[in-house]
Phi, psi and omega in degrees: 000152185290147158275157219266345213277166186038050174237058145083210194285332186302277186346305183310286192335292200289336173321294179313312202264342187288317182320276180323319226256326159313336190237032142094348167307354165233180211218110193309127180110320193285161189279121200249142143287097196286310151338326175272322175275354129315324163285325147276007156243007179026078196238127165293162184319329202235038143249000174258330176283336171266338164316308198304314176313298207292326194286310184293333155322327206236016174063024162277323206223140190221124187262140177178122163340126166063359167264332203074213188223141195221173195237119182287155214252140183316003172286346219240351166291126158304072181276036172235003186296118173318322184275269159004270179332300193301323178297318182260010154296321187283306201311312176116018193257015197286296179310306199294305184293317174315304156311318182288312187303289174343294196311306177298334176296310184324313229259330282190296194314288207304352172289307237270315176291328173312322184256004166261014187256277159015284180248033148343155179247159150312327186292297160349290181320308186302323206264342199275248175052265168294333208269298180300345186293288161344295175346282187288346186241032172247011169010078198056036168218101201291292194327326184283301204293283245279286171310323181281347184282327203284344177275340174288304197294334181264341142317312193299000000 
């Protein structure tokens, strides 16, 4: 899904509440008063209802008849969702999503080189190469080192 910023008041909505509800200011469990919170944002019901739509898209939040619309617990979030990623980076959740991305690149890679071995180039070989060379010459220079990790990764 796209991120929702500079899309007018809908946009503005899922931002604020996407936030809120990612950096724990509103609370997994909780109930949100969709009347109310229309209303400290001085929004009408049906630029607050489809903001809701887009957040229940992305598993923050689940709405059901005589129940209300509540905040879903973080197993049920899309965290490959761009807003989601962005929210719990401003949230202060950056390591913790770093660590997560990390698991998944573990888990991910070695299939993803095993079928890019498969079909290789020589050129391919060359740029894998040069990219590990880069590599061995960043000594102590993070910045270097960061860029020569990201021309590797993207050679393999």
């Amino acid at each position: 899904m796209a991120a929702y910023v500079g899309r007018g008041i809908h946009g503005q909505v899922v931002e604020a509440l996407g936030y809120r509800i990612v950096s724990g200011r509103i609370a997994q469990g909780d109930t949100i008063d969709v009347r109310s919170v229309a209303e400290e944002m001085d929004i009408s019901l049906t630029v607050m209802r489809e903001s809701l739509k887009v957040l229940a898209g992305k598993g923050l939040i689940d709405s059901r008849q005589k129940r209300g619309t509540f905040v879903q617990p973080d197993r049920e979030w899309n965290f490959l969702d761009a807003d989601v990623i962005r929210w719990r980076v401003a949230g202060g959740h950056g390591a913790k999503l770093l660590g997560d991305l990390a698991e998944v690149r573990a888990i991910i890679e070695p299939a993803v080189a095993r079928h890019a071995a498969a079909r290789r180039s020589e050129r391919d070989l060359v740029a894998l190469e040069e990219a590990l060379a880069a590599m061995g010459r960043t000594r102590g220079d993070a910045e270097m080192a960061a860029g020569a990790d990201t021309a590797f990764h993207r050679a393999l």
